[in-house]
Backbone as a printed PyTorch tensor [residue, N CA C, xyz], in Angstrom:
tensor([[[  0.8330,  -1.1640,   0.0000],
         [  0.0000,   0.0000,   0.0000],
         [  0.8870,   1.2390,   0.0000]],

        [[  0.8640,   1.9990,  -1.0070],
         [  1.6210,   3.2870,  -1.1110],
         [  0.7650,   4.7830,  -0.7020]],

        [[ -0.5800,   4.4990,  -0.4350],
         [ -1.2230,   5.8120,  -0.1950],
         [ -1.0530,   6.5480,   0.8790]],

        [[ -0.9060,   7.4520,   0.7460],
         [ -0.3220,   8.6010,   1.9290],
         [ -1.3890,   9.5960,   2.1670]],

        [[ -1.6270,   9.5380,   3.2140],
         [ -3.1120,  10.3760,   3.9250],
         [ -2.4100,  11.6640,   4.0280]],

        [[ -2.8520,  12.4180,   3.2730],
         [ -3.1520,  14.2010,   3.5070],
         [ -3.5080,  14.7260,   5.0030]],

        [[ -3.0000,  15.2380,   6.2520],
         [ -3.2150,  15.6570,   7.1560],
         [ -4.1550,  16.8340,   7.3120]],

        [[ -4.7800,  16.4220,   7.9690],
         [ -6.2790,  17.6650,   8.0790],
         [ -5.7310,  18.7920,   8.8730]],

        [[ -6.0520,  19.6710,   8.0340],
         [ -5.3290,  21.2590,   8.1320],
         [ -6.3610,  22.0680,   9.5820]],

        [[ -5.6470,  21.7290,  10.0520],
         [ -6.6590,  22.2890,  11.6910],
         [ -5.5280,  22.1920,  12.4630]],

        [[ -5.3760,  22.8980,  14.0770],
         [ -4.8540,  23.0660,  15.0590],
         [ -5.1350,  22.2400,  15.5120]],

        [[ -6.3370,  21.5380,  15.3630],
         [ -6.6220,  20.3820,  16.6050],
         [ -6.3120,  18.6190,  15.7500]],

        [[ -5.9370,  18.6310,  15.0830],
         [ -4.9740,  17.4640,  13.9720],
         [ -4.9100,  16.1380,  14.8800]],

        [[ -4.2150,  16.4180,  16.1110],
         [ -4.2800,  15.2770,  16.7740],
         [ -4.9830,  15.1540,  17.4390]],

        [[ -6.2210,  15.7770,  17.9580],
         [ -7.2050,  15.2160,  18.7460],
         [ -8.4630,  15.1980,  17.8150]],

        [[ -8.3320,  15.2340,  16.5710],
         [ -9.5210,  14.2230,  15.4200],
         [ -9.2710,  13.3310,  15.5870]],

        [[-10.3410,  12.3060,  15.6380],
         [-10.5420,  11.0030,  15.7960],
         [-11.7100,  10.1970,  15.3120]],

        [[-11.7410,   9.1120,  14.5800],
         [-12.8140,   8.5380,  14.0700],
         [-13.5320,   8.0030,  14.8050]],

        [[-14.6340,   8.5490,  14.3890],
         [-16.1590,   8.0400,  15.4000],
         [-16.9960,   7.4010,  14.7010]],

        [[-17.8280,   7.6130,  14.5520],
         [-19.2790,   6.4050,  14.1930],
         [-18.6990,   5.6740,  12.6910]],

        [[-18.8430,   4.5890,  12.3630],
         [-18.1790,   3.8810,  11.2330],
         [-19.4690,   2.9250,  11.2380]],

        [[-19.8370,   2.8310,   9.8830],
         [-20.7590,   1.8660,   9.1250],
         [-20.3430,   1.3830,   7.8330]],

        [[-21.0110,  -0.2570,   7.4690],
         [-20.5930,  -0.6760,   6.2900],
         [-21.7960,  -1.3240,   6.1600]],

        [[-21.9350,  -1.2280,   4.7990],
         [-23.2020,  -1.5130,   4.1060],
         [-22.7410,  -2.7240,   2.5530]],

        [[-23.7120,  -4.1740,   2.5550],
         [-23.4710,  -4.9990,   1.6210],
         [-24.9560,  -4.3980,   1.2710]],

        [[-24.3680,  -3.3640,  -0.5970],
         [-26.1520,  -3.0260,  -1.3340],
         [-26.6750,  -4.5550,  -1.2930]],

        [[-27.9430,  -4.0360,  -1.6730],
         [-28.8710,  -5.3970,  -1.9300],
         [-29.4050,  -5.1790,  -3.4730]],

        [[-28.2100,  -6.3720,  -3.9900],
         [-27.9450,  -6.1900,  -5.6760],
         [-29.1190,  -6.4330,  -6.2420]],

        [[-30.7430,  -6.7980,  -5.0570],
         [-32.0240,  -6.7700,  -6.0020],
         [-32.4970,  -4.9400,  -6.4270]],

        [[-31.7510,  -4.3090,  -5.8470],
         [-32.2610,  -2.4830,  -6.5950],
         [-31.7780,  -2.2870,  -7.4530]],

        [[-31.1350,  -2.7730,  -7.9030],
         [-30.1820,  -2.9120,  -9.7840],
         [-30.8560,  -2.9360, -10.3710]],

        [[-30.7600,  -1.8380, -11.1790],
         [-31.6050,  -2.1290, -12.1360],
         [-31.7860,  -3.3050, -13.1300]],

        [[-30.4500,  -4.1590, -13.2450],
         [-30.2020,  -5.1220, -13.8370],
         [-29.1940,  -6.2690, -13.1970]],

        [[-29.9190,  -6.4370, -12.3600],
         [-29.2590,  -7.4280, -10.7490],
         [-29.2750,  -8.6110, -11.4060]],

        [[-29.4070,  -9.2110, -12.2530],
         [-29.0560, -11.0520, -12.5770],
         [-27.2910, -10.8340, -12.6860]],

        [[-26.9170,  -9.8760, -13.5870],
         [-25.3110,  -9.5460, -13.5040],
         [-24.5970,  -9.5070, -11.9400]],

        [[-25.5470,  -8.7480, -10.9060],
         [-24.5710,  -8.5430,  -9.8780],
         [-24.6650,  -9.4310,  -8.4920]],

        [[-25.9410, -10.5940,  -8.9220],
         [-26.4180, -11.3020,  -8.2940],
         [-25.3570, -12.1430,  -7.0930]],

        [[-24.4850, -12.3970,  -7.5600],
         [-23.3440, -12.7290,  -7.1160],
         [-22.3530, -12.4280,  -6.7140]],

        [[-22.3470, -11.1070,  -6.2000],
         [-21.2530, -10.2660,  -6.4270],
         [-21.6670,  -9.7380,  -5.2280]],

        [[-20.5870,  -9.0320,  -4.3760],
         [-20.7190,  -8.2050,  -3.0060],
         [-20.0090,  -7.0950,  -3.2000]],

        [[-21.0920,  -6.1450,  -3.2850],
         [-20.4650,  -4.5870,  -3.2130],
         [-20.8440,  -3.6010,  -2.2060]],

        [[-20.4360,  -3.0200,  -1.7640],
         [-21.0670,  -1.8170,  -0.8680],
         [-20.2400,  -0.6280,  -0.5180]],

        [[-20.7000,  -0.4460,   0.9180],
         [-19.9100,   1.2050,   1.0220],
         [-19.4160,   0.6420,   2.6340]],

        [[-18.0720,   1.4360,   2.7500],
         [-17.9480,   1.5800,   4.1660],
         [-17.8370,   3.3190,   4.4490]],

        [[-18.7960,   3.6020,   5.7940],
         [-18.5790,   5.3420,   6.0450],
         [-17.9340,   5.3100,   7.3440]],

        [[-17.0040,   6.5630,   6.9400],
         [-16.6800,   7.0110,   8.7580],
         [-16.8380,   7.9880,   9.0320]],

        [[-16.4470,   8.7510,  10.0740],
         [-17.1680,  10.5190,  10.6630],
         [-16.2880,  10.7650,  11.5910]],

        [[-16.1230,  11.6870,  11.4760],
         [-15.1480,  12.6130,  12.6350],
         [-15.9470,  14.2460,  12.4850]],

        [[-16.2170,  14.7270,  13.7580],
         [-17.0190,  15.9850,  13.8410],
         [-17.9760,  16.5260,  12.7400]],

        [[-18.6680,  15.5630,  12.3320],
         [-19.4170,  16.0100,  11.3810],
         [-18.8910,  15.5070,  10.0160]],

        [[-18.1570,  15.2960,   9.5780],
         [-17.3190,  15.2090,   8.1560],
         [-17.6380,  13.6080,   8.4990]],

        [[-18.1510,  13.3960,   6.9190],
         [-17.9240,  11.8880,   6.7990],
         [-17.1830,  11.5990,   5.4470]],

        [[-16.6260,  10.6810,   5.4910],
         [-15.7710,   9.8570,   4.3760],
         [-16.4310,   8.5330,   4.1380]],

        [[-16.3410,   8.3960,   2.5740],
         [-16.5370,   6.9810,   2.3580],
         [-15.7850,   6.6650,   1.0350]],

        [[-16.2750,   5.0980,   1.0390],
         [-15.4350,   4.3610,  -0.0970],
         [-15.8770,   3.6020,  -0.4080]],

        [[-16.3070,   2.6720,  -1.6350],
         [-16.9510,   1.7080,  -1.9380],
         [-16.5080,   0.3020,  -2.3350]],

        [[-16.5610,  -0.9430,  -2.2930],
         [-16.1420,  -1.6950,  -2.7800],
         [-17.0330,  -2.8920,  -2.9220]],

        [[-16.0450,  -3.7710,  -4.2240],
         [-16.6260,  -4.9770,  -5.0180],
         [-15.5370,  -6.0810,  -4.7140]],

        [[-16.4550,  -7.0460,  -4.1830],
         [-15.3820,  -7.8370,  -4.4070],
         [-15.5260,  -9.0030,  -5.2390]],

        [[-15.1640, -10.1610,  -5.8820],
         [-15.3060, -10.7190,  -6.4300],
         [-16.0830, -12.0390,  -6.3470]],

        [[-16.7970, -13.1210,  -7.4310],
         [-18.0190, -13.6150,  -7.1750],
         [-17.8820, -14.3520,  -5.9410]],

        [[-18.9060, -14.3610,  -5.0430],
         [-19.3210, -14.8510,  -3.8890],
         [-20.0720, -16.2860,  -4.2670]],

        [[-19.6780, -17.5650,  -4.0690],
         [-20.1110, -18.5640,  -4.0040],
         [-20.7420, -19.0450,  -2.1240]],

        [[-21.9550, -19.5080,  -2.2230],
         [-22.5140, -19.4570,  -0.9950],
         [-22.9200, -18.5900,   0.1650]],

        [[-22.7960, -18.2590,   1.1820],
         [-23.0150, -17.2470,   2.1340],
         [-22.0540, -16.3870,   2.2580]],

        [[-22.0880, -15.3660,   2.7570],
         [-21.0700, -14.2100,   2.8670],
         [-21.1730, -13.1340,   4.2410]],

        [[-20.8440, -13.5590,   5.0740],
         [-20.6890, -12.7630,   6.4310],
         [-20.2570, -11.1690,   6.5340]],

        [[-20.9760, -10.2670,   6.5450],
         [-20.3740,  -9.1320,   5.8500],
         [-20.0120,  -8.4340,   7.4380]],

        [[-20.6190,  -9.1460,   8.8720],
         [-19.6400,  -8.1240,   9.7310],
         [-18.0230,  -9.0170,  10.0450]],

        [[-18.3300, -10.4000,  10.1080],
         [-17.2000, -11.1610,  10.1800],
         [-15.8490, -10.6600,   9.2740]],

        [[-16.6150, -10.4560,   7.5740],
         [-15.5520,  -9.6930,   6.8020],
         [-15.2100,  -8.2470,   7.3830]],

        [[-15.9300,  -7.6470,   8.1050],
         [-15.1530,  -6.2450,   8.0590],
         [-15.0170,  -5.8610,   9.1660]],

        [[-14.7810,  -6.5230,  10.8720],
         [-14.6150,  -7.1970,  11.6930],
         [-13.4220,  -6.3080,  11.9090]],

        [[-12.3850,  -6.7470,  11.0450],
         [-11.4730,  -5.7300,  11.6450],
         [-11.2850,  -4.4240,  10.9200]],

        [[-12.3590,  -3.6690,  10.7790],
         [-12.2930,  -2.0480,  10.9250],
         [-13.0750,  -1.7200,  12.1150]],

        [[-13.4250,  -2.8300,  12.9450],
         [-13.8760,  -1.8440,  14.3350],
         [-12.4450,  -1.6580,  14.6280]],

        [[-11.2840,  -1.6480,  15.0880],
         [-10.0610,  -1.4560,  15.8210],
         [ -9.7140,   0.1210,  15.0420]],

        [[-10.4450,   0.4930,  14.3450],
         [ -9.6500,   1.9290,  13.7250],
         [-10.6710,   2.7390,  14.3320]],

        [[-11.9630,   2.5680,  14.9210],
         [-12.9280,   3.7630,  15.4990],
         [-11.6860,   3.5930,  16.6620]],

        [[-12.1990,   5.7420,  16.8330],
         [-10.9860,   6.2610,  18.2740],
         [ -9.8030,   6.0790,  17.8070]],

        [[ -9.3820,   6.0150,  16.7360],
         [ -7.9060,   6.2680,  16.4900],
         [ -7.6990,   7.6670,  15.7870]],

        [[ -6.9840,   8.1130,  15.6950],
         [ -6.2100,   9.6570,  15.2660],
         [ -6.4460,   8.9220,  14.2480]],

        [[ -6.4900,  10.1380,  12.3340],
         [ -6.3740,   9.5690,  11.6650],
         [ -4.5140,   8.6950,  11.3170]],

        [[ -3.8510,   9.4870,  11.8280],
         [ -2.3680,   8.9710,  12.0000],
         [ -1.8600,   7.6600,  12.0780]],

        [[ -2.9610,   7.4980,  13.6690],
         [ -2.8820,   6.4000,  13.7550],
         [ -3.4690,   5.2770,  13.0090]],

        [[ -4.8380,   5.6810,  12.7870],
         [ -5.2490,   4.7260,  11.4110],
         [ -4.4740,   4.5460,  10.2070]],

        [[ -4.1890,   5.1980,   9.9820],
         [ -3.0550,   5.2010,   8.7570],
         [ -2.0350,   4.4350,   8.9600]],

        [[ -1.5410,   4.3990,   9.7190],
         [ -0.2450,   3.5730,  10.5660],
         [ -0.8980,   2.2040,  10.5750]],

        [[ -2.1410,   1.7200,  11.2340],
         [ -2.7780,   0.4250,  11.5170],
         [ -3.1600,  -0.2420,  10.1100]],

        [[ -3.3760,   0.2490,   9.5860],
         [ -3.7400,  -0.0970,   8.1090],
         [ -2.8170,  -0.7650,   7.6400]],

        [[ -1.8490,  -0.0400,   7.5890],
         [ -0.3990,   0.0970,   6.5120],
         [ -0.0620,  -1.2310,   7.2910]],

        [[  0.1530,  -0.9000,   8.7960],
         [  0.5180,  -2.5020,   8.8830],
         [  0.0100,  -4.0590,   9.4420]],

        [[ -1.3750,  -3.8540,   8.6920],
         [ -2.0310,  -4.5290,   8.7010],
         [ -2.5240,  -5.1470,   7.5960]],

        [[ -1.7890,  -4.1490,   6.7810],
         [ -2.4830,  -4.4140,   4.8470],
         [ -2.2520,  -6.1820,   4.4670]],

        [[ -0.8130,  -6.3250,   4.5070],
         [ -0.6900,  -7.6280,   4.6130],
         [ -2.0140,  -8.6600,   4.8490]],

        [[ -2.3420,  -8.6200,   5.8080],
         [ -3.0670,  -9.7450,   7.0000],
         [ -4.5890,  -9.3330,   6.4250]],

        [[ -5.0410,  -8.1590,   5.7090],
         [ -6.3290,  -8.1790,   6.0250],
         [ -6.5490,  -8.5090,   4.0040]],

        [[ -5.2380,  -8.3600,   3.7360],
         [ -5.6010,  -8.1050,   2.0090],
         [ -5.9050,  -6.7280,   1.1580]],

        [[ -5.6220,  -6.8260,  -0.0270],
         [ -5.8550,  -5.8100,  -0.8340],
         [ -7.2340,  -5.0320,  -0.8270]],

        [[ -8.1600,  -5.3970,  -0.7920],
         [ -9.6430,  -4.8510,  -0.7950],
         [ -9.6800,  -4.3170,   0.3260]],

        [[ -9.7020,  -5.2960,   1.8000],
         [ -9.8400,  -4.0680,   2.7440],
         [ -8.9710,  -2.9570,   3.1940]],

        [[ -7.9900,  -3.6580,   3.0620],
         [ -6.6900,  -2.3190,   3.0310],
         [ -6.7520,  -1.2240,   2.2880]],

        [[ -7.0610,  -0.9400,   0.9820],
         [ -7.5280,  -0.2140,  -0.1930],
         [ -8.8570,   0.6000,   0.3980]],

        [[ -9.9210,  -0.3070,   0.7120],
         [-10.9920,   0.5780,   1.3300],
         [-10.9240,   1.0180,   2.4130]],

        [[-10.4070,   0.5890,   3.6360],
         [ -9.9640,   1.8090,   4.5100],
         [ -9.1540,   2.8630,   4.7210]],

        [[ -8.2400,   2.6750,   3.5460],
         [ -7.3450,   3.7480,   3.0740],
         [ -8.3540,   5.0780,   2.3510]],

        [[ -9.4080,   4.3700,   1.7790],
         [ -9.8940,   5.0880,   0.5480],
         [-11.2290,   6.4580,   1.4160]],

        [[-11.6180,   5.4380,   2.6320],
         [-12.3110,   6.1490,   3.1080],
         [-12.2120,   7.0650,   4.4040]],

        [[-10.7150,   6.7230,   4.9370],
         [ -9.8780,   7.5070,   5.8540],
         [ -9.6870,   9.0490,   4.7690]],

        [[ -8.5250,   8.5490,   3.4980],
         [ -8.3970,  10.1340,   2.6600],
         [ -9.9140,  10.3190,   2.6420]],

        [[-10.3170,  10.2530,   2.7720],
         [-12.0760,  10.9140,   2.0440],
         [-12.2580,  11.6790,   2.9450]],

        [[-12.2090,  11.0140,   4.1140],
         [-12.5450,  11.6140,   5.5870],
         [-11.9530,  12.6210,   5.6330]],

        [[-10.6930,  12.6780,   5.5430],
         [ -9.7430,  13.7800,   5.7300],
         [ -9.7730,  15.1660,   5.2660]],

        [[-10.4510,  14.7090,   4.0540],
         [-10.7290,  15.4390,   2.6070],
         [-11.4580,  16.7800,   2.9800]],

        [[-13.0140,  15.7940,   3.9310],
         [-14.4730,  16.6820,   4.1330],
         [-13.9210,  16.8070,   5.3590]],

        [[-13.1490,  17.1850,   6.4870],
         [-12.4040,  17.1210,   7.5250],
         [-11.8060,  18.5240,   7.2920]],

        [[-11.1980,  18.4790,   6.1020],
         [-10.6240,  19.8180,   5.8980],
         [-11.3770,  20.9000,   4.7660]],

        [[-12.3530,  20.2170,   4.4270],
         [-13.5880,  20.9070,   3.7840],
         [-14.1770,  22.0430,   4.9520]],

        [[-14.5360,  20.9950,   5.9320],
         [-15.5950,  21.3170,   6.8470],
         [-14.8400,  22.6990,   7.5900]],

        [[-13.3850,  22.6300,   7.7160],
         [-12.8370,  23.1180,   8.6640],
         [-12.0660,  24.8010,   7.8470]],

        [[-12.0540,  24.5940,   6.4350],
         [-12.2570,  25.8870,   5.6990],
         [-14.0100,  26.4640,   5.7390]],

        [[-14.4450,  25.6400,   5.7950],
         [-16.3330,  26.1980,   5.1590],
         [-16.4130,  27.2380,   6.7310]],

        [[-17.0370,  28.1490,   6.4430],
         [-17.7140,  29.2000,   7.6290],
         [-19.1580,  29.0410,   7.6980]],

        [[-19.9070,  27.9450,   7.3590],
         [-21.0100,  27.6670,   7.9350],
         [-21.1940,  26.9360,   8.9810]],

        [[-22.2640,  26.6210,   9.2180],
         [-22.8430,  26.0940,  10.9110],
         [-21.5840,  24.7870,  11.0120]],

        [[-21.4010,  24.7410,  12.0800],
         [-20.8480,  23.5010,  12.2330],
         [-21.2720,  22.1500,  12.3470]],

        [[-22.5390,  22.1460,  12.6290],
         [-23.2340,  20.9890,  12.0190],
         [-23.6430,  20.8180,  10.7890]],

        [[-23.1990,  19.5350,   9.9990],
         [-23.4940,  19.5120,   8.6480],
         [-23.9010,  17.9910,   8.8220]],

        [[-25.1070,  18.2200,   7.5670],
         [-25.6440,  16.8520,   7.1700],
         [-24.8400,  16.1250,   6.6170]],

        [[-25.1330,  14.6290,   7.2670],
         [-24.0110,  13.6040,   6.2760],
         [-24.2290,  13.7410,   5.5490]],

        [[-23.6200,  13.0810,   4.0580],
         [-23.5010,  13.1920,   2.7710],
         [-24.8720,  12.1110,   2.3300]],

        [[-24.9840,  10.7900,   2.8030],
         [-25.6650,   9.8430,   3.2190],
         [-25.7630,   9.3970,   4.5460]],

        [[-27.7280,   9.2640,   4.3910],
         [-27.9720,   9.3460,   5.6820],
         [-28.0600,   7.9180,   6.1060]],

        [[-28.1350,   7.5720,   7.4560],
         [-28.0750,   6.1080,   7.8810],
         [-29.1940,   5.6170,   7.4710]],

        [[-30.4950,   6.2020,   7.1320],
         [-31.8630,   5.3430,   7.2520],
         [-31.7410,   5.3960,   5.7010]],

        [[-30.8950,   5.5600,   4.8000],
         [-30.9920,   5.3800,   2.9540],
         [-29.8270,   4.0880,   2.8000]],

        [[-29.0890,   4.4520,   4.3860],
         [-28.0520,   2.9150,   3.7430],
         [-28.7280,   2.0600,   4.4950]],

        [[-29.4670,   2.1160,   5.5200],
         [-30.6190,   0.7110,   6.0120],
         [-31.3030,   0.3910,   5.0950]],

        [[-32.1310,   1.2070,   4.2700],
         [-32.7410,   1.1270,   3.1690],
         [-32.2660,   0.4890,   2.2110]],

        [[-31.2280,   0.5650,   1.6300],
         [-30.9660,  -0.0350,   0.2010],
         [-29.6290,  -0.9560,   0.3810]],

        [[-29.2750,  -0.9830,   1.9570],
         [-28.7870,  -2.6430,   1.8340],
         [-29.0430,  -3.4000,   2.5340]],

        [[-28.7550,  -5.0400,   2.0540],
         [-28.8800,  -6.0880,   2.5870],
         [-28.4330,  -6.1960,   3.4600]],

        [[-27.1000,  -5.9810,   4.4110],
         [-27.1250,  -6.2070,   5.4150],
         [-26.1680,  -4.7380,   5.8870]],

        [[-26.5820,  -4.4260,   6.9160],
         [-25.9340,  -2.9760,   7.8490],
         [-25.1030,  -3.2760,   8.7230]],

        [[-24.5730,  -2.8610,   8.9570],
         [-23.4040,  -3.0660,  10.1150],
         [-22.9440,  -1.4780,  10.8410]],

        [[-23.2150,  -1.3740,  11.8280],
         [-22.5010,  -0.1520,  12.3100],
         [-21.7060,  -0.2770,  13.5350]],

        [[-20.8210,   0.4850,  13.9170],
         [-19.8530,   0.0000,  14.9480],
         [-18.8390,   1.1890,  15.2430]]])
């Protein structure tokens, strides 16, 4: 893994920390043309720090039989409450052990985070901002939810 997280441009840098984290397997029957993805496991994982959320999506390849989607992503509870630093650090050396897909997607949705982190923290509006996606549209349109 070569990706290098952009540091969120704020005074308070090290006391951001990731909070509420959800992952969502869609439910490939809202496809418009779901016999193609029937087999297939895709979704989103989100995270949040003061309002700013990040996400990232992923596919992974055909799923023969059942598919445990908190067992698979099981270990991204250990990155809620970490600095993003430190997530970045846990990742990297963890990429190995967890594989390319999840390593890739928690990389993908840490920079994201970071991204609207330092969005949020140039913008001069309210400091509460609506997620980007809300929790009751990813209960809605996937098969199975996971939050943690």
């Amino acid at each position: 893994m070569s990706m290098t997280l952009a540091q969120p441009k704020t005074s308070k840098a090290t006391q951001l920390r990731i909070g509420f984290m959800a992952i969502i397997q869609y439910d490939y029957r809202q496809f418009p043309d779901s016999k193609h993805v029937q087999h297939r496991c895709c979704g989103l994982l989100t995270m949040s720090c003061n309002g700013a959320q990040g996400m990232a999506e992923y596919e992974l390849p055909e799923i023969k039989g059942t598919f445990d989607l908190v067992r698979w992503a099981s270990v991204f509870t250990l990155l809620k409450g970490l600095s993003f630093t430190e997530a970045h650090q846990y990742i990297q050396h963890h990429a190995d052990n967890w594989g390319h897909v999840k390593a890739e997607l928690a990389l993908s949705a840490l920079s994201d985070l970071t991204t609207h982190v330092n969005l949020q923290s140039l913008s001069l509006a309210t400091p509460i901002v609506k997620p980007r996606i809300s929790r009751s549209y990813l209960i809605e349109h996937g098969l199975v939810y996971y939050s943690f």
